[in-house]
C-alpha positions as CSV (number, residue, x, y, z in Angstrom):
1,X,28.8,2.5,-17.5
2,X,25.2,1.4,-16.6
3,X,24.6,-2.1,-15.0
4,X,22.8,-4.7,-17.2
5,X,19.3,-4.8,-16.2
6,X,19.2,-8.8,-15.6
7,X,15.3,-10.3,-16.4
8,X,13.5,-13.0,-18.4
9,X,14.1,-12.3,-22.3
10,X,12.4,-14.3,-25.2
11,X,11.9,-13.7,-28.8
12,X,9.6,-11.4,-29.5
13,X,9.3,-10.0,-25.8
14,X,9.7,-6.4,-27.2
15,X,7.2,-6.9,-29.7
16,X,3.8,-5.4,-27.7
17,X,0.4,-4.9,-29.3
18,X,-1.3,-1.7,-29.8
19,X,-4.3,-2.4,-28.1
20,X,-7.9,-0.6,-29.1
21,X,-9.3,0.3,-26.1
22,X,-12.8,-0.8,-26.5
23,X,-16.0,0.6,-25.1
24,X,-18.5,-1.6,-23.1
25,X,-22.0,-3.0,-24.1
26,X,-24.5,-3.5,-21.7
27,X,-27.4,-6.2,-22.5
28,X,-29.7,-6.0,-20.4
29,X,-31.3,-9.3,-21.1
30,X,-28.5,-11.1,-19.5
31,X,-27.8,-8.6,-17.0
32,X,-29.2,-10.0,-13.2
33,X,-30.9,-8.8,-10.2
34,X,-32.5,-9.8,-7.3
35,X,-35.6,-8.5,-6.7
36,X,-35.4,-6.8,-3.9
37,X,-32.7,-6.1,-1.5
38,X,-31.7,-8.6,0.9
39,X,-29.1,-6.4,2.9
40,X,-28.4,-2.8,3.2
41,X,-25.1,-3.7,1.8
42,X,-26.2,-5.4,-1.4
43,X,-24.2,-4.8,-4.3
44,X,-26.1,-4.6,-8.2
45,X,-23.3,-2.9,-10.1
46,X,-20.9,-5.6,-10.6
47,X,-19.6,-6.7,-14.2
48,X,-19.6,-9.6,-16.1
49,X,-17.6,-9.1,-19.1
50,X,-18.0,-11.3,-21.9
51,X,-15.0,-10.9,-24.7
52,X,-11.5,-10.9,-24.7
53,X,-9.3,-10.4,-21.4
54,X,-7.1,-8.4,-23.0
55,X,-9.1,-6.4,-25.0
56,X,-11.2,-6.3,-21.9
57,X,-8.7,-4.9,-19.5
58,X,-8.0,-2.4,-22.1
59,X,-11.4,-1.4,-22.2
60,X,-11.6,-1.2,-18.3
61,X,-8.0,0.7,-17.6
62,X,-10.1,4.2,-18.0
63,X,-12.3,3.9,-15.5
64,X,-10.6,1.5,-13.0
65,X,-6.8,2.5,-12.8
66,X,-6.4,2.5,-9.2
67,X,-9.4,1.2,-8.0
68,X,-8.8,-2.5,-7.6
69,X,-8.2,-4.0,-4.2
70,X,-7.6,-7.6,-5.1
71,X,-7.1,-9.1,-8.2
72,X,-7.4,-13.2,-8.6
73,X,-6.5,-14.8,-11.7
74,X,-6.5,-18.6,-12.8
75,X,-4.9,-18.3,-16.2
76,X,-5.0,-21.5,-18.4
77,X,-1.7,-23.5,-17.1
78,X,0.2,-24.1,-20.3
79,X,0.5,-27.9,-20.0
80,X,-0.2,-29.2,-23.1
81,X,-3.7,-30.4,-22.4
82,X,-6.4,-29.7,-24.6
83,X,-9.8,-28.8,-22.6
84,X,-13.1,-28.0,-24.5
85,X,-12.9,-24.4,-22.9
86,X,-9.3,-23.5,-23.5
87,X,-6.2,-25.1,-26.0
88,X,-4.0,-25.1,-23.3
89,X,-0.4,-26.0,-25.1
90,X,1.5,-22.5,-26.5
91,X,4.8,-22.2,-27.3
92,X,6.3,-21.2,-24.1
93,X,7.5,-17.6,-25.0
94,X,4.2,-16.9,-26.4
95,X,2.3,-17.7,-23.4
96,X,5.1,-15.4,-21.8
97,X,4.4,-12.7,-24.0
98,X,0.5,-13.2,-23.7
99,X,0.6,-13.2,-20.0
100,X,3.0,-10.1,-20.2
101,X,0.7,-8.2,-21.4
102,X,-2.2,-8.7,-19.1
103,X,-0.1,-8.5,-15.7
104,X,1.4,-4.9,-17.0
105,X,-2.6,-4.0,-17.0
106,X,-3.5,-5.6,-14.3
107,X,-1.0,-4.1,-12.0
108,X,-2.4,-0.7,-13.5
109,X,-5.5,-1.5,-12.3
110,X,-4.3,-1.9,-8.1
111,X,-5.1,0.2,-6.1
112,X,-1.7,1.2,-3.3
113,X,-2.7,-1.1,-1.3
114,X,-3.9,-4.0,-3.7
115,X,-2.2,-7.4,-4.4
116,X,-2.2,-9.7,-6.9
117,X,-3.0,-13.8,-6.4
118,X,-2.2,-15.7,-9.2
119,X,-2.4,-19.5,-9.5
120,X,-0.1,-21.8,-11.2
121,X,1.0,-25.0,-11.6
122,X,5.0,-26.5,-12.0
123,X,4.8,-25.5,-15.6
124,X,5.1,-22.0,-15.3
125,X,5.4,-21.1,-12.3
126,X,8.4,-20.5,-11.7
127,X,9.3,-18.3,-14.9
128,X,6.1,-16.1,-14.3
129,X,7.8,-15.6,-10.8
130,X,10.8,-13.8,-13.2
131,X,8.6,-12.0,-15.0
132,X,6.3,-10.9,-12.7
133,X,9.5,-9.9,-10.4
134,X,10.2,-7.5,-13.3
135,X,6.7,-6.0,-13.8
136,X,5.6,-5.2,-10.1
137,X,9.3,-5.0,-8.7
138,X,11.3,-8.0,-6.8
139,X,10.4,-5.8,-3.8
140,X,6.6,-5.7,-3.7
141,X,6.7,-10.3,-4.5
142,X,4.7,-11.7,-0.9
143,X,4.9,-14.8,-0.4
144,X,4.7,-18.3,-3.0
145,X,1.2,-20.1,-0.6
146,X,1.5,-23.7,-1.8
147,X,-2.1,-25.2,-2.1
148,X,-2.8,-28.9,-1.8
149,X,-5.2,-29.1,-4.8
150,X,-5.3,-33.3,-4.3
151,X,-6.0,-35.8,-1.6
152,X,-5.8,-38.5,-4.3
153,X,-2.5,-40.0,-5.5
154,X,-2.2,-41.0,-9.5
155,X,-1.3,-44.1,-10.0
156,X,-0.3,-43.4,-13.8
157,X,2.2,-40.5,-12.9
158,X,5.4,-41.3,-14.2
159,X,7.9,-40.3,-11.0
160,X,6.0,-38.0,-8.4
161,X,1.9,-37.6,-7.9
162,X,1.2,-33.7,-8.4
163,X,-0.4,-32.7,-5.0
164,X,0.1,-29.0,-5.2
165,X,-0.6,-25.4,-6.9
166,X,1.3,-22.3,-6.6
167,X,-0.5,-19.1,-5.6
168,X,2.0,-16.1,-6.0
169,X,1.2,-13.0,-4.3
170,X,2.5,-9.2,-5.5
171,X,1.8,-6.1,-4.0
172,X,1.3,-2.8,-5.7
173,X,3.3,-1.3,-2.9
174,X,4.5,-3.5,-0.5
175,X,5.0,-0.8,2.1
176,X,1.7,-0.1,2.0
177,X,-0.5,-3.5,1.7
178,X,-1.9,-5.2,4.9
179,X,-3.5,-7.9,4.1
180,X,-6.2,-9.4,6.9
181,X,-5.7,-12.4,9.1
182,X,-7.7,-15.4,8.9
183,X,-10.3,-15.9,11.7
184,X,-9.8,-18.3,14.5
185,X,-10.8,-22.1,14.1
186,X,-12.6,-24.5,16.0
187,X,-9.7,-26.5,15.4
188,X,-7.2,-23.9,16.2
189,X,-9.2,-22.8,20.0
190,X,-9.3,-26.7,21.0
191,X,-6.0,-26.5,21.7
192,X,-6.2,-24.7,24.1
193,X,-7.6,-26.7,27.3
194,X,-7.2,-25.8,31.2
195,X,-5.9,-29.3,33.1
196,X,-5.3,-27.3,36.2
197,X,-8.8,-25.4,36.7
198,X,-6.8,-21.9,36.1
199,X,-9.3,-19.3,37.1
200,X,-7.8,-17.4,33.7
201,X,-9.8,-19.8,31.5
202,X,-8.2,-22.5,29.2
203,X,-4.1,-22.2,27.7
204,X,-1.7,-23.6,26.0
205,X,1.6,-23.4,26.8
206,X,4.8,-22.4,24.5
207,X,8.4,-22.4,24.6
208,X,10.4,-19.8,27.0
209,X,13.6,-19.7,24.6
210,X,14.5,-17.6,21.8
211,X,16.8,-18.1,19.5
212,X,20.8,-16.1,20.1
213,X,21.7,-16.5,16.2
214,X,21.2,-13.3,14.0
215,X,19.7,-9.7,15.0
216,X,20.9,-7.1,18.0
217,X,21.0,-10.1,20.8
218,X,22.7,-12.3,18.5
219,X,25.3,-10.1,17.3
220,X,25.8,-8.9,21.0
221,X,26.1,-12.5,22.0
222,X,28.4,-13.4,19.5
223,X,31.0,-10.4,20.6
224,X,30.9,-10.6,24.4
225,X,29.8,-14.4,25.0
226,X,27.3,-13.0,27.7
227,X,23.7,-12.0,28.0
228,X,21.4,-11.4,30.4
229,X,18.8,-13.7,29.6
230,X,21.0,-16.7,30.7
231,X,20.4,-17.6,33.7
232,X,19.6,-20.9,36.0
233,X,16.1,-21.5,36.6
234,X,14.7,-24.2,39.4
235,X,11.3,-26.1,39.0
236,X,9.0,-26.9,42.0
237,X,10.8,-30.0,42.3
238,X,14.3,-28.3,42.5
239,X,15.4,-29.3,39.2
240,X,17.7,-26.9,37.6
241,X,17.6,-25.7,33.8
242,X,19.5,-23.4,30.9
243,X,18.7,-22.6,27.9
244,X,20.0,-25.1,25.4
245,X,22.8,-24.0,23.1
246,X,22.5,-20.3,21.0
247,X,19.2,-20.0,23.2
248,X,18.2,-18.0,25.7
249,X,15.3,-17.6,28.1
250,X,12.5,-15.1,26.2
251,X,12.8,-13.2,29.7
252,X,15.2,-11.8,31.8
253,X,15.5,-12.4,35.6
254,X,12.8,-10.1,36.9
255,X,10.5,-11.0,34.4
256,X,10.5,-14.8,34.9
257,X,10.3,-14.2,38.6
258,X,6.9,-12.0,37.8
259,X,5.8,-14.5,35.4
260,X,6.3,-17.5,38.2
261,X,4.7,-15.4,40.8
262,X,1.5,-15.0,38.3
263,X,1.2,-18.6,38.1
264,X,2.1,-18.3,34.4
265,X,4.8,-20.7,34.2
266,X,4.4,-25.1,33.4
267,X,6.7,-27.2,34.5
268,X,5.0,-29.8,33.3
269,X,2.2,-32.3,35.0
270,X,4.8,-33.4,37.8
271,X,6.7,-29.5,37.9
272,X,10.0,-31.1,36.8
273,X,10.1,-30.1,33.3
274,X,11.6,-27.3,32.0
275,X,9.7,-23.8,32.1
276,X,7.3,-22.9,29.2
277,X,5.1,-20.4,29.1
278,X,1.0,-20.4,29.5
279,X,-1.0,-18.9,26.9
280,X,-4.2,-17.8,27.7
281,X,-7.6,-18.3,25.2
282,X,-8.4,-15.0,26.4
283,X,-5.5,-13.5,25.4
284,X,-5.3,-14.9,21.8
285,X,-5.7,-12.6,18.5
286,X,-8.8,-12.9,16.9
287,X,-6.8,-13.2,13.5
288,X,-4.1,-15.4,12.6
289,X,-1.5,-15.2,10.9
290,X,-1.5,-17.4,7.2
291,X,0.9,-19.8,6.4
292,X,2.2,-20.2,3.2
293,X,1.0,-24.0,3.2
294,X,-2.6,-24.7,2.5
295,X,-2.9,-27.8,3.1
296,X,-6.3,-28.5,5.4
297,X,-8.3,-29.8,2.6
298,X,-11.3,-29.3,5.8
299,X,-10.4,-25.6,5.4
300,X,-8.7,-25.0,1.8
301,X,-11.2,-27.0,-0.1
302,X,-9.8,-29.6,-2.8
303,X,-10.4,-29.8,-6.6
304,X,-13.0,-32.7,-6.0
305,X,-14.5,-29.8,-4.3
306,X,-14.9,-27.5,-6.7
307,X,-16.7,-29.9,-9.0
308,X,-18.9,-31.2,-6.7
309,X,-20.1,-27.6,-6.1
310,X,-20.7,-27.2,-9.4
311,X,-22.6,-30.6,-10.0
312,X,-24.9,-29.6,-7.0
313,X,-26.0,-26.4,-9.3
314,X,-26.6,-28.4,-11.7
315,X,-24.7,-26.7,-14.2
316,X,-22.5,-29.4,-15.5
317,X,-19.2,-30.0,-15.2
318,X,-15.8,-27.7,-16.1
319,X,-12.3,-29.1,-15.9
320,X,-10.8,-27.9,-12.2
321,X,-12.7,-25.5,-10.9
322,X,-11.5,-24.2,-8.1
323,X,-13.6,-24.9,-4.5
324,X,-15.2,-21.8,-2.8
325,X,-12.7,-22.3,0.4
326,X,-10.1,-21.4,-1.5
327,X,-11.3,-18.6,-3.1
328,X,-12.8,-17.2,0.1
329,X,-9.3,-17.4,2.0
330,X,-7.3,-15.2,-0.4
331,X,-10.5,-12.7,-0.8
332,X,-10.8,-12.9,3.1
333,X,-6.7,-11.7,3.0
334,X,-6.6,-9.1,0.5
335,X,-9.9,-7.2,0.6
336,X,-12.9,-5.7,3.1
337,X,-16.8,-5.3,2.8
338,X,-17.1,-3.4,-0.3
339,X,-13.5,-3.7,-2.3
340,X,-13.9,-4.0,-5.8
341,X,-12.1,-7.6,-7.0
342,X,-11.3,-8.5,-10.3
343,X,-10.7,-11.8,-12.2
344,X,-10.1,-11.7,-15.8
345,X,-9.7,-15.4,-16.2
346,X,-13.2,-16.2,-15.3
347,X,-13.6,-20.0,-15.9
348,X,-16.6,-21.2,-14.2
349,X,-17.3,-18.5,-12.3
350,X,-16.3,-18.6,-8.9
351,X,-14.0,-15.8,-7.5
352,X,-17.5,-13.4,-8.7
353,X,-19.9,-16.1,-6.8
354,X,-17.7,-16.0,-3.5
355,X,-16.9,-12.5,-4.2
356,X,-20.8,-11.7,-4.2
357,X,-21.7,-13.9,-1.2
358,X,-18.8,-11.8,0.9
359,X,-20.3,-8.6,0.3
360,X,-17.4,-7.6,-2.4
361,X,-17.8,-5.8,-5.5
362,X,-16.4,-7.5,-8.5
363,X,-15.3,-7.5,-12.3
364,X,-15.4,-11.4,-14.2
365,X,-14.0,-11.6,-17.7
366,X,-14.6,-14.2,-19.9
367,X,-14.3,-15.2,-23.2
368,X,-15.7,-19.0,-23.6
369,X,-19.3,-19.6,-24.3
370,X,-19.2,-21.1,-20.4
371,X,-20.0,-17.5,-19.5
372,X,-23.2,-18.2,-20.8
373,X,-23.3,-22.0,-20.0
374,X,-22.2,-22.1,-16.2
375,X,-21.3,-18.3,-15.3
376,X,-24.7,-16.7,-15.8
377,X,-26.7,-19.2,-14.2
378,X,-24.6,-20.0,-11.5
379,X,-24.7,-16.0,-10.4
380,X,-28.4,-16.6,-10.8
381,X,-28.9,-18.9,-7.9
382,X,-26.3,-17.0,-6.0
383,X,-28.7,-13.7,-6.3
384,X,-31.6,-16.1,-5.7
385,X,-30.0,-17.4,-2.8
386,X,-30.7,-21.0,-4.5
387,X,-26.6,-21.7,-4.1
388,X,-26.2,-23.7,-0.7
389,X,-23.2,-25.3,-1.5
390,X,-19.2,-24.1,-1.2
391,X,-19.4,-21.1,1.7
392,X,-23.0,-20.4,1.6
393,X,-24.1,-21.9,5.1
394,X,-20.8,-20.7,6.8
395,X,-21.9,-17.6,5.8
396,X,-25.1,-17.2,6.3
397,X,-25.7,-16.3,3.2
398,X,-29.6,-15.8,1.7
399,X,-29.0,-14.3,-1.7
400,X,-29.6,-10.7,-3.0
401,X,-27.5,-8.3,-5.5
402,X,-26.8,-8.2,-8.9
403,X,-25.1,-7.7,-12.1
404,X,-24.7,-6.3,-15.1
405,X,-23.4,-7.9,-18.7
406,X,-21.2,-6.4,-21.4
407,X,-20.1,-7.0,-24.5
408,X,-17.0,-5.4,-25.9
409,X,-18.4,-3.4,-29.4
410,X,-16.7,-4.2,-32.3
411,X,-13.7,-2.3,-33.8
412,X,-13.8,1.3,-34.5
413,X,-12.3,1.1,-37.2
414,X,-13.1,-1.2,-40.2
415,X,-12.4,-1.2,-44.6
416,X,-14.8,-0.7,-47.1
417,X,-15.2,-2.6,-50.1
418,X,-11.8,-0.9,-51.6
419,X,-10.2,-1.2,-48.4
420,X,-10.2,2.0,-47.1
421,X,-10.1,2.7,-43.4
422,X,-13.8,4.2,-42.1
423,X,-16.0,4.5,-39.0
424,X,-17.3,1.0,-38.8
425,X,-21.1,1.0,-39.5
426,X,-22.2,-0.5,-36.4
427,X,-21.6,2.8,-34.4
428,X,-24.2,4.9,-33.9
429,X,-23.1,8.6,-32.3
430,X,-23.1,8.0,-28.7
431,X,-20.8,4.5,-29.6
432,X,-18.8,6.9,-31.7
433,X,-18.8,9.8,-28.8
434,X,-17.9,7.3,-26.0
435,X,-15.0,5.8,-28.3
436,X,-13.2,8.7,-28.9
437,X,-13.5,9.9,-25.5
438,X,-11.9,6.9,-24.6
439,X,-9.0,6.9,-27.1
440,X,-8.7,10.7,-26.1
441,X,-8.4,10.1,-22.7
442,X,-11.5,11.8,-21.8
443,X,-14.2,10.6,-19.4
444,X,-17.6,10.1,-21.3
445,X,-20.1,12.3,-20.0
446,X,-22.7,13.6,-22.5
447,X,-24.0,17.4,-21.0
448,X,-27.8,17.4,-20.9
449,X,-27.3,21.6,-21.1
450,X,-24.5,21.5,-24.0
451,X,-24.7,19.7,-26.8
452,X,-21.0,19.9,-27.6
453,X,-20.2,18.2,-24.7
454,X,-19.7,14.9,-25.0
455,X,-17.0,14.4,-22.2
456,X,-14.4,16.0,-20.2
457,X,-11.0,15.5,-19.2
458,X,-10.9,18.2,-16.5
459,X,-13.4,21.2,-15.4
460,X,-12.5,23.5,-18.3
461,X,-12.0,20.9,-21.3
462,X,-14.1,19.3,-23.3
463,X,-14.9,16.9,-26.2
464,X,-17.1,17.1,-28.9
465,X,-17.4,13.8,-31.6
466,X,-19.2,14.6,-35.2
467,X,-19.3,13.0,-38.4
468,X,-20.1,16.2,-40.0
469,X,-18.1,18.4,-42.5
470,X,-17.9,21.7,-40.2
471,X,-17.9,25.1,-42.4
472,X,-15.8,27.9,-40.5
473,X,-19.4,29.6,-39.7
474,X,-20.3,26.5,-37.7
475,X,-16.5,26.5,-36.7
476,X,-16.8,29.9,-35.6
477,X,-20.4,29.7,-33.9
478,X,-18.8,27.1,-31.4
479,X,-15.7,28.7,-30.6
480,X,-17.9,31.6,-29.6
481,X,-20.3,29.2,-27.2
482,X,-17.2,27.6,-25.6
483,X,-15.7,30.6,-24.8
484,X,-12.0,31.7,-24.0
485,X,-11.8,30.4,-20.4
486,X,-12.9,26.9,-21.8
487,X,-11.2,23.9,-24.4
488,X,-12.9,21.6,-27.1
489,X,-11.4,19.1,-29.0
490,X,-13.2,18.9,-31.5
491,X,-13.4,15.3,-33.7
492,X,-15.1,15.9,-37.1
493,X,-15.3,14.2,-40.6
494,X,-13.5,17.3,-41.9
495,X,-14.0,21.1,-42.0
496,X,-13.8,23.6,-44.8
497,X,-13.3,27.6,-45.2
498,X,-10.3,27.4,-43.2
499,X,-6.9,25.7,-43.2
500,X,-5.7,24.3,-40.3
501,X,-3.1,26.4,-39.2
502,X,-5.5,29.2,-39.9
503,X,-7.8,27.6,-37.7
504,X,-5.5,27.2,-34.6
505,X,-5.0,30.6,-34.9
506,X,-8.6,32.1,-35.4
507,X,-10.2,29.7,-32.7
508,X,-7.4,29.5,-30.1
509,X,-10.2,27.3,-27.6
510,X,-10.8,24.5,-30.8
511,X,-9.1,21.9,-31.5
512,X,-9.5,20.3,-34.9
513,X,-9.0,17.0,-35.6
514,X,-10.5,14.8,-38.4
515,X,-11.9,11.2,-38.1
516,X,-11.0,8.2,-38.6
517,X,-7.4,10.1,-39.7
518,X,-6.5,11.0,-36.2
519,X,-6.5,7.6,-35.0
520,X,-5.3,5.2,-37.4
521,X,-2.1,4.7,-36.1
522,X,-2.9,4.4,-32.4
523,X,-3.8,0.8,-32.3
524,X,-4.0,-2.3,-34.2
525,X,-7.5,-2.1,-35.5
526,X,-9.9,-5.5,-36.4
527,X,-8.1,-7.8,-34.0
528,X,-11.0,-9.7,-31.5
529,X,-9.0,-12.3,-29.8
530,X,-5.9,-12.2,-27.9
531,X,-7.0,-15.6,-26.1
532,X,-4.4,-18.0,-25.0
533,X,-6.1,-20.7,-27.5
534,X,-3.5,-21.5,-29.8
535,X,-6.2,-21.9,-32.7
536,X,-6.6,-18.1,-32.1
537,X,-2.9,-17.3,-33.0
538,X,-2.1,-14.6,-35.9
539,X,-0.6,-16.4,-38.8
540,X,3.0,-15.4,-39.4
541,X,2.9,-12.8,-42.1
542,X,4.1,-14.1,-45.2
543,X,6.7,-11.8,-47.1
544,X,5.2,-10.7,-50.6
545,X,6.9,-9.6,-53.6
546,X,6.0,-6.0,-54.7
547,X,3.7,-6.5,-57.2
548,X,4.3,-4.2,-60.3
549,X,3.4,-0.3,-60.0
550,X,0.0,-0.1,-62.3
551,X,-0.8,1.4,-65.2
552,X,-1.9,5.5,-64.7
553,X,-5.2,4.2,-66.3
554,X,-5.7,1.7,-63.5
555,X,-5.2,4.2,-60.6
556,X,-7.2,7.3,-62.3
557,X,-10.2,4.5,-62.4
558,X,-9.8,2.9,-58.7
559,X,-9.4,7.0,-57.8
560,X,-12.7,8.1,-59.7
561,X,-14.3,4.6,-57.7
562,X,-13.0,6.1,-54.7
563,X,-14.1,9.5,-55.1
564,X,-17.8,8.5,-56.1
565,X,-17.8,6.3,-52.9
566,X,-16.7,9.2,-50.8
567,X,-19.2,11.8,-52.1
568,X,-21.7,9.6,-51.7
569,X,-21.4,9.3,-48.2
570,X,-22.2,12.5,-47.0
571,X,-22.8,12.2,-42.6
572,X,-22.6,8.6,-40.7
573,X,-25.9,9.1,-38.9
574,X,-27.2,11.0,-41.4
575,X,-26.5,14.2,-39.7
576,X,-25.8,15.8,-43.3
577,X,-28.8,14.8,-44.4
């Protein structure tokens, strides 16, 4: 008997959506570049993404499984408050469900060695902890960094003034992420000072004594009642000292002998307290370690931050944006100089701006007409190096790169006036081409030597996308120009002369299949918005009765209707013509 899998469960959690993987729109109108490089290192091929996240994320899992080194989101909180941007108040196992469904593509999109930041407040923090536990694995969940979003207290909270934010960091693979350390402070090197005029520069001094509770020494202890690292030690002024209770000295004889020989033991300013040990500047890390409190507002930046940042762009405001500090510590952690980072929860804009000013590639999704309103032209005086606020003069940073805007392109799939499933008219042949690659699972690459290339999955096969009826001449003719050491799938409106099964076995290298037949059933086709707005929430479907079967004079007409419509069609881009 198996064990029973324990995890979050809801109503509808096995319910998932069939998701169209969309293809990406450039405008190059709202697309952005500096003109002319600042740096060597200047990046122009970043992504703003202007649609649906989800949709979105669909659209990108092609191209970027795998390639992700840090992914930041700030999804909308679920508190019940109503913002101009987002209706923040689901149901609370639809906002499970919604979230679900982006983390499971998110996670597709790490790299190994990639981690996931996302930030949350009391309201769902801790049940996203469950259910991201399940999707990336209990295993690969860091570490819960507590941020202190607030120096103010409320007076109108009812028991406790919210100070705090949860960040919670996954891995991809636990054993293989390292994340970076922070740098060294000013703040952290002025404790270190050098009262005695050491020749070894200034120090710090810490504690001798480690602790005899838990691991090999502890459990060594705890049998035999001795160890070696208890011993009496004597101070300039003769005082004698032990370890205090379940401690021991960090050394064993010899070595604290060395150590005092070197000079590199305070006894305090009078050499009567007990032994610690001196810490050289010199000798310090350049990195340090985080803490999972971030509580420096100096260093963390707080909410008031992020807003003034955003007033000084003049850009206008956007409910809690988060401060560049913040932003720059967890992309200072989880990526290097040139990592691509992705946040598909865009808001105002700022994991891309401090992504961009840290020499980072980066993907920014957004749905809300803010992409246009505070996004676009905050990215503009980044490029432009007009942005002197948030990390800008810590930096150094002068401006340069770019980006480029999409658009996800409608559904592939739309009805006609009798409500039959076609090629939606807004597609033209490489939109077509490029879509079918993608729902094939082929890479969209258009041959400039082979015109019945449209994209390739490996070396040796091939796609070819047509709205043409192909006769078994024209069937024949490319199976010949393939040849037998290469494949082509081969999407068409329909093809003649031959039956399928006759086909397969004439033209071994072709594939046949017809369009839009061979993909109705792969997705859910028309849907635009999977937003966490509530406004944008499917009605529930409403349980008809089945109407009465009609009359053979009714159907022969809506079937002559229906054949006119389709003989009239003849090719999409008028390839038939």
């Amino acid at each position: 008997m198996s064990k029973q899998k324990l995890e979050l469960t809801w109503i509808g959690k096995e319910k998932r959506p069939k998701l169209e993987p969309r293809i990406l729109l450039e405008d190059p109108e709202k697309s952005y570049h500096a003109k002319h490089r600042i740096t060597d290192s200047d990046v122009f091929d970043n992504r703003l993404i202007f649609g649906d996240n989800l949709l979105a994320l669909k659209a990108l899992e092609q191209e970027f499984t795998g390639k992700v080194k840090c992914i930041y989101i700030d999804p909308p909180y679920n508190t019940g408050s109503a913002f101009a941007q987002y209706e923040d108040g689901l149901e609370h196992s639809i906002w499970l469900g919604l979230i679900r469904e982006r983390l499971i593509l998110l996670r597709n999109l790490l790299i190994d060695e990639g981690s996931c930041w996302v930030q949350l407040d009391d309201n769902e923090a801790h049940y996203f902890k469950a259910l991201a536990d399940e999707i990336f694995g209990r295993e690969n969940f860091i570490a819960n960094v507590i941020w202190n979003k607030s120096y103010a207290v409320r007076s109108n909270a009812q028991f406790f003034s919210s100070a705090h934010e949860h960040i919670l960091v996954y891995a991809k693979d636990k054993t293989r992420l390292r994340l970076n350390q922070f740098g060294r402070s000013e703040k952290q090197n002025e404790r270190y000072s050098n009262p005695d005029n050491d020749p070894r520069g200034p120090w710090q001094s810490v504690t001798m004594t480690i602790s005899l509770v838990g691991g090999a020494r502890g459990r060594q202890y705890a049998k035999t009642g001795v160890s070696e690292n208890i011993f009496e030690v004597t101070s300039p002024s003769g005082k004698v000292f032990l370890p205090p209770p379940n401690r021991c000295w960090s050394r064993n004889p010899s070595g604290f002998r060395k150590l005092d020989a070197e000079g590199r033991i305070y006894w305090g300013p009078s050499g009567e307290s007990a032994p610690r040990l001196k810490m050289y500047l010199s000798e310090a890390a350049e990195g340090v370690i985080p803490t999972t409190l971030w509580a420096d507002g100096a260093e963390f930046g707080h909410n008031q931050d992020g807003i003034r940042e955003l007033r000084a762009l003049g850009i206008g405001d956007f409910p809690t944006p988060k401060p560049e500090k913040l932003i720059s510590k967890v992309i200072s952690l989880a990526s290097d100089p040139g990592d691509l980072v992705l946040d598909s929860f865009a808001g105002s804009g700022t994991t891309g701006a401090v992504a961009h000013k840290m020499g980072r590639r980066w993907i920014m999704v957004e749905l809300g007409e803010h992409c246009h309103t505070h996004i676009i032209p905050r990215l503009k005086k980044v490029i432009d190096g007009e942005d002197k606020g948030g990390i800008s003069e810590s930096i150094g940073w002068e401006g340069g790169g770019g980006f480029r805007y999409y658009r996800l392109a409608p559904s592939l799939i739309v009805n006609d006036r009798w409500g039959n499933p076609v090629i939606n008219p807004e597609f033209n042949a490489a939109m077509l081409a490029e879509a079918l690659a993608k729902l094939e699972g082929f890479n969209y690459a258009p041959s400039e030597t082979h015109w019945w290339q449209h994209g390739h999955s490996s070396e040796r096969d091939f796609i070819y996308v047509t709205t043409q009826n192909l006769s078994a001449e024209q069937l024949q003719a490319l199976a010949d120009e393939v040849g037998s050491e290469r494949s082509l799938l081969v999407c068409c409106a329909a093809f003649h002369g031959v039956t399928a099964a006759k086909a397969a076995e004439r033209w071994p290298n072709l594939t046949l299949k017809k369009i839009p037949k061979m993909v109705l059933a792969r997705c859910h086709w028309g849907r635009d918005d999977y937003s966490l707005n509530v406004t944008n929430l499917p009605m529930a479907e409403i349980e008809k009765a089945e109407p009465a079967a009609p009359s053979n004079s009714v159907k022969n007409t809506k079937s002559r209707k229906a054949a006119l419509a389709n003989a009239g069609q003849g090719g999409l881009f008028g390839e038939n013509e």
